[in-house]
Structure formats: C-alpha cells, structure tokens
C-alpha positions as CSV (number, residue, x, y, z in Angstrom):
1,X,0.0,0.0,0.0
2,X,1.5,3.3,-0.6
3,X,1.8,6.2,2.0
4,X,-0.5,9.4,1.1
5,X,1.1,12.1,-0.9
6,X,1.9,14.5,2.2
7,X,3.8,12.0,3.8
8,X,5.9,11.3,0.9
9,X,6.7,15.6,0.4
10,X,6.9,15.7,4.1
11,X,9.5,12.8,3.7
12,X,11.1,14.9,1.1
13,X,11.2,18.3,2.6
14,X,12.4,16.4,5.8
15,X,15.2,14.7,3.7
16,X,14.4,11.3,5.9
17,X,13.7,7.9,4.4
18,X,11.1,5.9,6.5
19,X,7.9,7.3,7.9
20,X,9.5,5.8,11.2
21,X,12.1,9.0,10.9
22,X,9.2,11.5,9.9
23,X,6.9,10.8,13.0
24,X,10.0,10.9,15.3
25,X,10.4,14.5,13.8
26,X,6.6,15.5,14.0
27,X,7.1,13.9,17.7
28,X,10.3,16.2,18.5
29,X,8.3,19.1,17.2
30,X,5.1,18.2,19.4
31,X,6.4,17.7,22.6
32,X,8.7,21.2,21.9
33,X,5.8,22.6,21.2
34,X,3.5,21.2,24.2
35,X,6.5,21.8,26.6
36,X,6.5,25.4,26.2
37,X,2.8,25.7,27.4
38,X,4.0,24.1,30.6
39,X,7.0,26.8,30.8
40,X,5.9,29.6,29.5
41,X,3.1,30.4,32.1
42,X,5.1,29.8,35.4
43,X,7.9,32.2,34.0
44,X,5.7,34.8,32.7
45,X,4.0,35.0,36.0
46,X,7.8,35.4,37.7
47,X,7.7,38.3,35.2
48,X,4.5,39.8,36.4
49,X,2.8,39.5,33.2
50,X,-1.0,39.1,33.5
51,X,-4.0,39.1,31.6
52,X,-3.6,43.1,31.9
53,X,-0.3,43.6,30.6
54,X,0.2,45.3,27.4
55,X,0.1,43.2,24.1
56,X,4.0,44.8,23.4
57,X,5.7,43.8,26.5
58,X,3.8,40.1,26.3
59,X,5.5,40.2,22.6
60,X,8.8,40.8,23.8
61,X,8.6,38.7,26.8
62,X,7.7,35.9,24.2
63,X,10.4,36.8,22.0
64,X,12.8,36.8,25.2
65,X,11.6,33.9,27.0
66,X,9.4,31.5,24.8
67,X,11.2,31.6,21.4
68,X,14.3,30.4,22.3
69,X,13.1,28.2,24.7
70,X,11.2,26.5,22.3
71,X,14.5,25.9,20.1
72,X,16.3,24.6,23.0
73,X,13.4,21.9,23.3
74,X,14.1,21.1,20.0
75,X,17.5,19.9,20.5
76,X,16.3,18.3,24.1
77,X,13.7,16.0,22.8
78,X,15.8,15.8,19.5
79,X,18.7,13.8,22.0
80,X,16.1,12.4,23.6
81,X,14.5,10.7,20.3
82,X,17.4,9.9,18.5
83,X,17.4,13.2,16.1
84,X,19.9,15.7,17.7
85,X,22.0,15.6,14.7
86,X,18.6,16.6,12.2
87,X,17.8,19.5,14.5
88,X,21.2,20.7,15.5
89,X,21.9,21.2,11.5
90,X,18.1,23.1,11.3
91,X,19.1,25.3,14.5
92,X,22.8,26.0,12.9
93,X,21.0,26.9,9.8
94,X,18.1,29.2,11.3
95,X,21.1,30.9,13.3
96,X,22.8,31.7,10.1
97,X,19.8,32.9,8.7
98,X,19.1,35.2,12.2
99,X,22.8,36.3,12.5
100,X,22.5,37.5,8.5
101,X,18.9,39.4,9.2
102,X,20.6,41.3,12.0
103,X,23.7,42.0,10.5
104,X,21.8,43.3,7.3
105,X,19.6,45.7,9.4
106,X,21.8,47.0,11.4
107,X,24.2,47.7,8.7
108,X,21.2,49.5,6.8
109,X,21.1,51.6,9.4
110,X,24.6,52.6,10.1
111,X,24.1,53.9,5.9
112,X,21.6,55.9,6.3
C-alpha cells in the first residue's frame, strides 16, 4: 500500500527515508511545542505579566523567553529521540539565517 502524498513531500522536505524518521520529527516538534505551554506560564508570571499587561511587552517577553526556549526543546527532545543531529543542523541553519537578518539591518542603518 502506498503512503498518502503528504507524507511522501513531508519525507522529502524532511530529507528522511522511513515514515518511522518522519513521525520521530513530528514527535520532536510536538512535545517542543506542548512543553513550552507548561513553561511559558510559570515564568511569565515570575515576570508579572498578567492578563492586563500590554500586548507589546507580552510580545517581547515571548520573544525573550518562549522563542528560544522553544529551540532549546528542540535539540532536548531531539537527544532524547534519536534526532539531535537533524535538528542541531536546522538550528545551525536558522542561526545563520538570524545572524544575517541582523547583520543586514543593522548595517542599513549605520548607511543611512
């Protein structure tokens, strides 16, 4: 029987081989994902954000706190699974991609 054609692309984009590999991914990505629920409320209320806070400072404290938590999950429950070395190369990758966004902006600034 063959596999539907979104696992196959997913396979693809993925660069794994067995569907085995592809759910061990979606997995690393879940539990990231359902770990920074968990973390995210107990540190912003050591912040003092609440419900009242402004939407700006939320943002940042998400931006601060959350977003690189969340990539730091990644490579946990990557170990953890078997995949460090899939998502350290994505993490390298998105850090290149970061460093070169900032660099870019603040040289456009420094021109002008």
């Amino acid at each position: 029987m063959s596999e539907p054609k979104f696992i196959e692309r997913m396979k693809k984009k993925y660069n794994v081989r067995t569907t085995f590999e592809l759910f061990i991914i979606m997995a690393v990505f879940s539990l990231a994902g359902m770990a920074i629920v968990w973390v995210r409320k107990p540190i912003f209320h050591l912040l003092g954000i609440t419900a009242q806070t402004p939407f700006i400072l939320k943002f940042l404290a998400w931006l601060a706190v959350v977003f690189p938590t969340y990539q730091i999950n990644l490579l946990i429950f990557g170990f953890l699974l078997g995949k460090f070395s899939f998502f350290w190369e994505r993490e390298k990758k998105f850090l290149r991609f970061l460093r070169k966004v900032i660099l870019e902006r603040g040289l456009a600034r420094q021109n002008t």
